[in-house]
C-alpha positions as CSV (number, residue, x, y, z in Angstrom):
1,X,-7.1,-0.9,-18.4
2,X,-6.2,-2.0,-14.9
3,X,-6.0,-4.7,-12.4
4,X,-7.8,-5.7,-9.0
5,X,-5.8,-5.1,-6.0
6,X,-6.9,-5.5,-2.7
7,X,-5.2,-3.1,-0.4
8,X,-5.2,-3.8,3.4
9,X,-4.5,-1.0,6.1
10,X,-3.5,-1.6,9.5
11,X,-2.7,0.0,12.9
12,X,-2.9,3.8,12.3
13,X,-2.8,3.2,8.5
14,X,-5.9,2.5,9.3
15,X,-7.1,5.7,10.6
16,X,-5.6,7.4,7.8
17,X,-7.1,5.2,5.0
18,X,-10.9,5.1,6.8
19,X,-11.0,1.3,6.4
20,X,-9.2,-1.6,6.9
21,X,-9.1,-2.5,3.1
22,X,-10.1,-1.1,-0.4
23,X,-10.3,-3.0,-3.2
24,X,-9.1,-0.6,-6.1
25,X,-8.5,-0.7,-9.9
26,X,-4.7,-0.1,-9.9
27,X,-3.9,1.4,-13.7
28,X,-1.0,-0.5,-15.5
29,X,1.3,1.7,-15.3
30,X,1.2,1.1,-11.7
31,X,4.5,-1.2,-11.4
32,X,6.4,-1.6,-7.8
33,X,4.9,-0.4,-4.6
34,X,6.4,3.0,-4.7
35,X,4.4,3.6,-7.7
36,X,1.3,2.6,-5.7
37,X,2.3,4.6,-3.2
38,X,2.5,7.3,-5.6
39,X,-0.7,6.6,-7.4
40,X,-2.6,6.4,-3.5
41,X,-1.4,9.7,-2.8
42,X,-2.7,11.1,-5.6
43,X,-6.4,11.0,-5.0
44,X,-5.5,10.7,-1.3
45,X,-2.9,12.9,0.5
46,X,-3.3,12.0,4.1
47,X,-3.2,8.6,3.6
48,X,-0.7,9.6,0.8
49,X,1.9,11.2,3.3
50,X,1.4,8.7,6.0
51,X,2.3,5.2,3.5
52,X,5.6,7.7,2.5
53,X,6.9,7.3,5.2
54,X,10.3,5.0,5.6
55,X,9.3,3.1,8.3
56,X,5.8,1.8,6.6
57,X,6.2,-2.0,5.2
58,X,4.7,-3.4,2.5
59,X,3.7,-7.4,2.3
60,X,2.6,-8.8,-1.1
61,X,1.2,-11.9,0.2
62,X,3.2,-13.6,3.5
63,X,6.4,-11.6,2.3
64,X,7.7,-8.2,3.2
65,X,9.2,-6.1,-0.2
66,X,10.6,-3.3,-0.8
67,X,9.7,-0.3,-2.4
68,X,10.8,-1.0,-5.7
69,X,9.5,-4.6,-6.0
70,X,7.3,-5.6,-9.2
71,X,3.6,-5.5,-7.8
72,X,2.1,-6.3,-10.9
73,X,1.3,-9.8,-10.4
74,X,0.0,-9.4,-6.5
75,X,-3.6,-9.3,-6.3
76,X,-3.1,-8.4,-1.9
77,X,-1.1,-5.4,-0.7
78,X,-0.4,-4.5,2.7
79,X,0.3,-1.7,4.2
80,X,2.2,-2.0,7.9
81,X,2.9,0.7,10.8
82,X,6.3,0.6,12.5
83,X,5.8,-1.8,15.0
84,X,6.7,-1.7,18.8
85,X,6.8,-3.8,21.9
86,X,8.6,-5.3,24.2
């Protein structure tokens, strides 16, 4: 079995994942973000090796989380680059 997740991409995440947003069947045993991470790189390296990396944050809904939050009842995930500005 599995759930629905929409996963959104942005800034160079973008590039990497093709599109700004998927909507995948995440399996069950899919449970914090670092799993998904995990489970993305799996059928994807590229993208796989760029969500890796430390400075990437994850929102599940309006909130940023951390790697090792409980996913399992978000049905939006986003995937943000390290931001910069001034």
């Amino acid at each position: 079995m599995g759930r629905t997740v929409r996963l959104q991409f942005y800034g160079r995440l973008r590039d990497a994942a093709g599109a700004p947003m998927r909507e995948s069947i995440v399996p069950d045993v899919v449970r914090t973000a670092e799993d998904l991470i995990a489970w993305i790189a799996r059928d994807d390296a590229m993208l796989g090796e760029a969500l890796v990396m430390p400075s990437v944050k994850i929102a599940a809904g309006d909130a940023i989380i951390p790697r090792d939050a409980d996913i399992r009842q978000a049905a939006e995930i986003a995937f943000l680059p390290p931001f910069s500005g001034g």
